[in-house]
C-alpha positions, 0 to 999 in steps of 0.5 A: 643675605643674598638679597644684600650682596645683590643690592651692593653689586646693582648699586655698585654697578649703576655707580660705576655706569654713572662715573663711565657716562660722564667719561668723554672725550676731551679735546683742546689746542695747546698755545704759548700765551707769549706769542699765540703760538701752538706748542709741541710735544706737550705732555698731557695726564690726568692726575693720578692716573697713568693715562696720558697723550701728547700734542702734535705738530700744531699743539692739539690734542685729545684724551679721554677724561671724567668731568672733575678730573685735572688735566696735568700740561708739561711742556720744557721751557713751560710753566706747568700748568693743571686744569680742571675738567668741565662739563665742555668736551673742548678745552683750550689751553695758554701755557705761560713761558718760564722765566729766561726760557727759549720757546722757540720751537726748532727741528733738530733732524728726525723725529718731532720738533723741540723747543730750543731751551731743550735742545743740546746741539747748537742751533740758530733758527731765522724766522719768516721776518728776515726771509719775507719781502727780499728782493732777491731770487734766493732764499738763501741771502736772507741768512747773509749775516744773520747766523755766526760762523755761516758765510754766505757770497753773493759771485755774480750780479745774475738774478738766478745766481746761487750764493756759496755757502760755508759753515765754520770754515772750509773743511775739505781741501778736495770735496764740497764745503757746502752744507747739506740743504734739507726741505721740510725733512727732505735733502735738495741741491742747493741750486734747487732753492732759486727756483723755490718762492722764499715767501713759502719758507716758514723759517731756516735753522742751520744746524753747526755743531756734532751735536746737532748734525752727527744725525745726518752722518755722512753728509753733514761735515759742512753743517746743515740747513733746514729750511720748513715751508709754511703750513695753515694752523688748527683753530685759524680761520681763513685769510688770504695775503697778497702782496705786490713789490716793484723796484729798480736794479744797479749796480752794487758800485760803480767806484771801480769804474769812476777809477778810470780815465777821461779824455784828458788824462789819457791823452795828457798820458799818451803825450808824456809816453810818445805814442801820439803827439800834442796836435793828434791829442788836440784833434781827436779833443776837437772830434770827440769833444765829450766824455762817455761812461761806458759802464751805464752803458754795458750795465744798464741803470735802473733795471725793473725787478717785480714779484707778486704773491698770494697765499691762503691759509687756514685750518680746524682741528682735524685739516690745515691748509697753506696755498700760495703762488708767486711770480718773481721777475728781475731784468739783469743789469747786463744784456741777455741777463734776466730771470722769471719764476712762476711757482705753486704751492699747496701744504696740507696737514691734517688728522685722520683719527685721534691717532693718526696724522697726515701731511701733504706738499706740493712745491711746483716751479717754472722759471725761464733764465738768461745769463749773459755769456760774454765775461772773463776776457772779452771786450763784449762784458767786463773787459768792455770798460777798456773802450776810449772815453772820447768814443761812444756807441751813437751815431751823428744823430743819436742813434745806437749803433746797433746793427751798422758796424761795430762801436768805433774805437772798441772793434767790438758790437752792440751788447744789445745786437750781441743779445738779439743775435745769440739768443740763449735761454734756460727754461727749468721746471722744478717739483718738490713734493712730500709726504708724511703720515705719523701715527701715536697708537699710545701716549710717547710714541710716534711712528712716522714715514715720509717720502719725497722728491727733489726733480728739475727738467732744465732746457737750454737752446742757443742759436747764432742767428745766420744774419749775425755780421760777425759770421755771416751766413754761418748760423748755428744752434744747440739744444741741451737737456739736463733732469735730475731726480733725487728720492729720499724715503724715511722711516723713525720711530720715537719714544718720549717718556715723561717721569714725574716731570723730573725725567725725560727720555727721547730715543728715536730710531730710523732708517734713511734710503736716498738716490740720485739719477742724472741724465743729459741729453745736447745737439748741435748743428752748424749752417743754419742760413736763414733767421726764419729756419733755426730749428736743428734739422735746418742745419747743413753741416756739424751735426753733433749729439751727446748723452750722459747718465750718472747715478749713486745711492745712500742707505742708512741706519740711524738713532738719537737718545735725548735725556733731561733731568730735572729741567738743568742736565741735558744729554743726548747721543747719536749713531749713524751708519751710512752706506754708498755707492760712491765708494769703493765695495769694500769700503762703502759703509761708515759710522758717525757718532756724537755725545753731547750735554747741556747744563741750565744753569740758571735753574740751579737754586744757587742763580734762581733767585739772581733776578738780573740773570735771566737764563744761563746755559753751558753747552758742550759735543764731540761728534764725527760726520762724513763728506761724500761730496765727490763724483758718482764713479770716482772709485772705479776704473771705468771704460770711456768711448771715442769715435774715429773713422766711423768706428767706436773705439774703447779706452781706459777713461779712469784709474779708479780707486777701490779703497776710496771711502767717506772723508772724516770729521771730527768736530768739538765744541763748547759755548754758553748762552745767557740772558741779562736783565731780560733785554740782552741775548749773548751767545758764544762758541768755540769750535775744533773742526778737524778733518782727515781722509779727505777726498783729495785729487793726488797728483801723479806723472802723467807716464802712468796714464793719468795726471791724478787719482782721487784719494784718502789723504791729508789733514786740515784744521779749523778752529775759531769761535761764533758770537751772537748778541743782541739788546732790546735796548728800548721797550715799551708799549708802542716802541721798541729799538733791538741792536745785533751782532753776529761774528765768527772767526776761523783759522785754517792750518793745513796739517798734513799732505800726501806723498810727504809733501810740505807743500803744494802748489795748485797748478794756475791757480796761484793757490797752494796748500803748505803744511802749517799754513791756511790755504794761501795765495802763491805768486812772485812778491813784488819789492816796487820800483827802484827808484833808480832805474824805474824796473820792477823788483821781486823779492827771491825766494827762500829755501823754502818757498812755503814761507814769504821772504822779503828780504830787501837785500836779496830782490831781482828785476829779471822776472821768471814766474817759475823761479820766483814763486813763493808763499805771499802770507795771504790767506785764500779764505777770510778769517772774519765773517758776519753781520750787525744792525737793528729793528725797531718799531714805532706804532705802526712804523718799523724800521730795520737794517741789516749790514754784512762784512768780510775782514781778510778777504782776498782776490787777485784781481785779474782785471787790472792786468788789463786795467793798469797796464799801460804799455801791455795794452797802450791804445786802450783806457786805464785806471787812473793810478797808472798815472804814479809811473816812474819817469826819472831817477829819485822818483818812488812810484807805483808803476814801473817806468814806461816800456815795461809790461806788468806781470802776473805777481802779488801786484794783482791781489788785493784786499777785498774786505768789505762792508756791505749795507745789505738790507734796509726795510721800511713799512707802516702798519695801518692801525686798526682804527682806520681797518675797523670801518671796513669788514674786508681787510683784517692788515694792510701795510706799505714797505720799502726794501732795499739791497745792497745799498751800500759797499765800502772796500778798498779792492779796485775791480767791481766787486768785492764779495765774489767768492773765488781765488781770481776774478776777471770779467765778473758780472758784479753784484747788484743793488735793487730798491722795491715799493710794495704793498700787502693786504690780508683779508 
């Protein structure tokens, strides 16, 4: 009996050996057989057991299995997927979208990446496509149009302007309504991203509603934008892009300037008004017998724009690489306006065990800029165009009249010589870095820490060359320096629990440490003698020195639990406490929250069998987040020094506020997405965005001390809707034609003020704030001419000034700005922004175009307070429309009569929506035929891009997109054109 019990233990032994030996390893790669791409987060188990892993970022994975086992694959948006376990320990898998699935994969805050069908909040992800090749500076400019509801304006044509940025509307009258910029998990300043290479960017999501941004707590009131930089893919073997692009730079459009007058027409005004007679006109015709455009002449025509780049990338199962560089280099279309930008980058991700992973970037950027300082009312940038069309700046013989005299009929000099004898130059050294390292001890379960930087060193120095003819021998200099360093470390921890692919359970937890230091350091000398001595220590006179240093810090604590039943029911849950030094001590710490659901209904049994319906989903949150958008010290009464008498005197410098704290949102919204007959993508939202606190500068009497103090107070509303849709209304084998559109739609209503005030008026500004009205424009209304007497009328307020009267029985001639001052009914802020165009392909051709519009947008045009008016600035050029001037009774015209000077009224604000050709990119692809005699180049193409090709506007002065209540002086917007070629091998 022994002997048996013996036999059965060895056999049962060696049987139990022989089943261990053929337990392995097994390891494989997990991608989406639509498009290649790795997926995610994908769920992998042996059937029948509880073991189980997931993929990571780059969709590879390993788990220990027997040959004859089966491997489960569950992934959302995924077919599931069973494969049988060979005698090969590597086994790859393709996993077949369902039918109407979104499978992007997007981030959503911390934690891992998700596929977007099962995502709650409301995301809009633009791929590397829309961002690669632009020829502009800022990545930024690629979302123009692109993404409902974001509003995106390009104010100045320098190449290293930074676009504003909103998102749903302004939010705050008071604080900041940019969104929050995130770098691959990383907060930055949006003025960070110009020194950035947009080819590094993989592609930017811009998170909209509480569902998605209530993550981000108390800075995220205006929406986020997550921009991810390219990483190399496991299994990719080695290939290196280059690419090189040059092009051309104009002006967006000149029509501003075809407005004004020739020769002919000025001097036939001059005649008619007495201020020079016929024989004067006809001799200064005789002398200056040509007309001259003044504008080619301050903005150059065909300015060069370059950029190159190359970048390496690759990878195994265990390292990936992304390595690039890049230089970009664009000449302003003004003098002493110019950008250059040199950047490095090398990511690095890769697997120190089974369990374990690790990322490293390196972002690194010099750029070196130059912004033309001559705007707003001068004769030397936007006012220049004033000059008398019968003068122009040559000599007899052809010559530039550089450093003679000044151009004669301007009283002003060469802006070349203005250039070369003020030079100033900004030199900004950027660095970005980041890491991570992640770790998976058990299948669901991920802990990860991430730390990273956002630091810039900017330099400017400045001189007044002593040589300079306008003050000669009375050189001087500056040098100033700005550094910033922002640190962020993070730290989460993440469960996702799979239940017999019904149930599916995310809860993430985390915390979050940010801060900020600023210094500054400028000198300044005067008496600079010499153009060969300009250092500062050759200055004799007006030493001058000044240093700032600001700081602030967040910390905070945060979590997420995402539920989805049976692919159809999505939930999910945020919390947010964030604490800051901004604030006040006993009012630092806040907490955010949202709730947020999502029915597929299209995987309903009652639509799954539609076959023209190809996916359906209702959406809906409710969620707060915070705007801390102020200064560093804005809650404390702080100490300021002065100097007098060689002493250091010491002054209150600020009230201070010790309940300042977080200003509030509230936003809800509801929205479906649908696809029909697997060509047409619609997706709709409305949104209620209502904020309270908010961080207001409060105005009181100056017999206090102080002219205001920041405060908690008032109410403003958004509400409005976001419309994406898109038809691939041709498809076939070697074709294919894609139409868009993209809209959003805001109405602001100021809802409540401070101290009980209906309404306020934004000192010079011509703004004011009225309850139950949007941000409005506040300036004396114009009635017109009167027809018999030739003088200007304004419409007389009502009794209450907050709402426009124009009553025509009740007008005046006699013009008091104070007394005459009213609401004019024009909103500040444009309800209607977006963009529509197509893609298409054929064979190797591709053809795209992008256009961008505004619908309601205003400015006041300050420039045609000089521009069109004729008797304030007789003796200079006009716009021709001063020619509709009053001259006898009877007569119904524009201008008043001659005699009269314009005013400051609601003459100067006009409509400045536009429509904008904002993108056109042409290339060819070389097929494979041609590549295929060859082992070097694996892609090569030819492109053309184009920016700004074309403007249509009514508004007059020259540039319609300059986000501001006022312009004057403006550098416009420009139009650049590129020829490029890329090759990959």
């Amino acid at each position: 009996m022994k002997e048996r019990l013996l036999s059965l233990v060895l056999l049962y032994a060696l049987f139990i050996g022989a089943a261990y030996s053929q337990s392995r390893q097994v390891s494989g790669k997990v991608t989406s057989q639509s498009d290649g791409n790795p997926i995610s987060s994908v769920s992998i188990s042996i059937q029948g057991s509880n073991v189980a892993t997931q993929s990571d970022a780059n969709g590879m994975y390993s788990i220990q299995a027997s040959t004859g086992s089966t491997l489960v694959f569950r992934s959302m948006g995924y077919v599931e997927k069973q494969v049988k376990v060979g005698s090969s320990s590597s086994l790859n898998v393709q996993m077949v979208p369902e039918v109407g699935a979104i499978d992007e994969v997007v981030v959503v805050g911390y934690g891992s990446a998700r596929q977007l069908g099962s995502v709650v909040g409301s995301v809009v992800k633009v791929n590397r496509d829309n961002i690669s090749g632009k020829p502009s500076a800022n990545a930024m400019e690629s979302l123009q149009g692109k993404v409902p509801g974001l509003q995106v304006f390009t104010s100045s044509g320098e190449p290293s302007a930074t676009p504003s940025i909103r998102l749903d509307g302004v939010g705050s009258l008071g604080a900041s309504s940019t969104p929050l910029i995130v770098l691959d998990g990383i907060p930055v300043d949006a003025g960070s991203l110009v020194s950035m290479n947009p080819e590094d960017f993989e592609s930017i999501t811009v998170l909209r509603d509480a569902s998605a941004t209530s993550i981000y707590g108390s800075r995220a009131a205006n929406g986020v934008v997550y921009f991810t930089t390219r990483k190399g893919k496991a299994g990719e073997r080695a290939s290196i892009t280059a690419r090189t692009q040059y092009g051309w730079n104009d002006l967006a459009s000149r029509k501003a300037f075809d407005q004004l007058m020739n020769s002919d027409e000025l001097l036939g005004m001059w005649v008619d008004v007495g201020f020079v007679d016929q024989e004067e006109a006809d001799e200064i015709k005789a002398d200056f017998p040509e007309d001259f455009r003044w504008d080619t002449y301050y903005y150059r025509k065909n300015s060069p724009v370059k950029q190159y780049d190359i970048n390496v990338s690759g990878g195994s199962d265990r390292l990936q690489y992304y390595v690039s560089g890049g230089l970009f280099d664009q000449t302003g279309m003004m003098y002493r306006s110019d950008f250059k930008r040199v950047n490095l980058r090398s990511n690095i991700t890769g697997r120190l065990n089974k369990w374990v992973n690790f990322g490293l970037n390196l972002a690194g950027g010099y750029d070196q800029r130059q912004t033309n300082g001559w705007g707003s009312n001068s004769l030397n940038g936007g006012l220049a165009m004033l000059a008398l069309p019968w003068y122009k700046p040559y000599d007899a013989d052809g010559n530039e009249i550089y450093d003679q005299s000044t151009i004669p009929g301007l009283g002003a000099y060469s802006p070349r010589y203005l250039q070369d004898m003020n030079p100033s130059v900004g030199r900004n050294q950027q660095f970005n870095p980041n890491i991570f390292l992640e770790a998976k001890p058990i299948a669901g379960l991920t802990l990860r820490t991430q730390g990273g930087l956002d630091y810039f060193n900017y330099r400017t120095s400045s001189r007044r060359m002593p040589s300079f003819l306008g003050f000669p021998g009375q050189g001087n200099g500056s040098e100033g320096y700005q550094q910033g360093i922002s640190r962020t470390i993070t730290n989460t921890i993440e469960y996702n629990w799979d239940i017999n692919d019904q149930h599916n359970l995310i809860v993430l937890g985390g915390h979050e440490y940010s801060d900020y230091e600023y210094e500054t350091l400028s000198a300044g000398v005067q008496g600079l003698t010499d153009d060969r001595l300009i250092l500062l220590s050759a200055g004799t006179t007006g030493q001058t020195v000044g240093q700032t240093k600001t700081a602030y810090a967040f910390n905070s604590f945060f979590g997420r639990g995402s539920y989805a039943f049976a692919k159809k029911y999505f939930a999910d849950v945020t919390v947010r406490q964030d604490e800051s030094s901004r604030f006040g001590k006993n009012q630092r710490k806040a907490t955010f929250w949202s709730f947020g659901g999502k029915w597929e209904m299209k995987n309903e049994d009652f639509l799954r069998d539609v076959s023209w319906l190809n996916a359906l989903s209702l959406r809906s949150s409710i969620g707060t987040q915070g705007n801390a958008s102020i200064g560093d010290y804005e809650a404390l009464a702080t100490v300021g020094t002065t100097v007098y008498d060689q002493k250091t005197g010491w002054g209150v410098a600020a009230p201070g506020n010790p309940n300042l704290t977080w200003e509030n949102q509230q936003k809800f919204s509801v929205g479906f997405a649908a696809q029909l007959l697997d060509r047409v993508n619609l997706d709709f939202e409305y949104f209620n965005r209502n904020t309270t606190s908010q961080l207001i500068d409060v105005p009181y009497p100056y017999t206090s001390g102080f002219g205001s103090v920041l405060t908690n107070v008032g109410r403003v509303l958004n509400t409005g809707f976001n419309l994406g849709l898109s038809a691939t209304v041709l498809r076939g084998k070697d074709f294919a034609f894609t139409p868009y559109v993209n809209l959003g739609f805001v109405n602001q209503e100021v809802k409540e003020l401070f101290q009980g005030k209906d309404y306020w008026i934004i000192p010079n500004t011509g703004v004011s704030w009225a309850v139950g009205s949007p941000v409005e424009f506040f300036y004396p209304i114009q009635a017109g001419v009167n027809p018999d007497n030739g003088l200007m009328q304004w419409y007389v307020p009502g009794d209450n000034i907050a709402h426009a009267n124009k009553d025509p029985e009740n007008v005046t001639s006699s013009f008091n700005p104070s007394l005459l001052q009213q609401s004019t009914g024009i909103k500040l802020y444009p309800p209607f922004n977006g963009g529509f165009g197509f893609t298409s392909a054929y064979k190797g051709f591709y053809f795209n175009v992008d256009f961008t519009f505004s619908k309601g947008k205003y400015l006041i045009n300050n420039d045609r307070y000089f521009f069109a008016n004729p008797y304030g600035f007789i003796g200079y050029n006009q716009n021709r429309e001063v020619l509709d001037y009053w001259k006898e009774p009877g007569d119904v015209t524009k201008y008043p009569k001659f005699g009269q000077t314009n005013q400051f009224d609601s003459g100067l604000i006009e409509d400045a929506s536009f429509l904008r050709l904002k993108g056109v990119s042409v290339g060819y692809n070389l097929p494979k035929s041609v590549l295929g005699h060859q082992n070097f180049f694996t892609n090569a193409r030819i492109f053309y891009v184009g920016r700004n090709l074309m403007t249509f506007t009514k508004y007059l002065g020259p540039d319609p997109e300059i986000d501001a209540n006022l312009t004057l002086g403006a550098n416009p917007n420009s139009k650049q054109s590129m020829i490029g070629i890329e090759l990959q091998f």
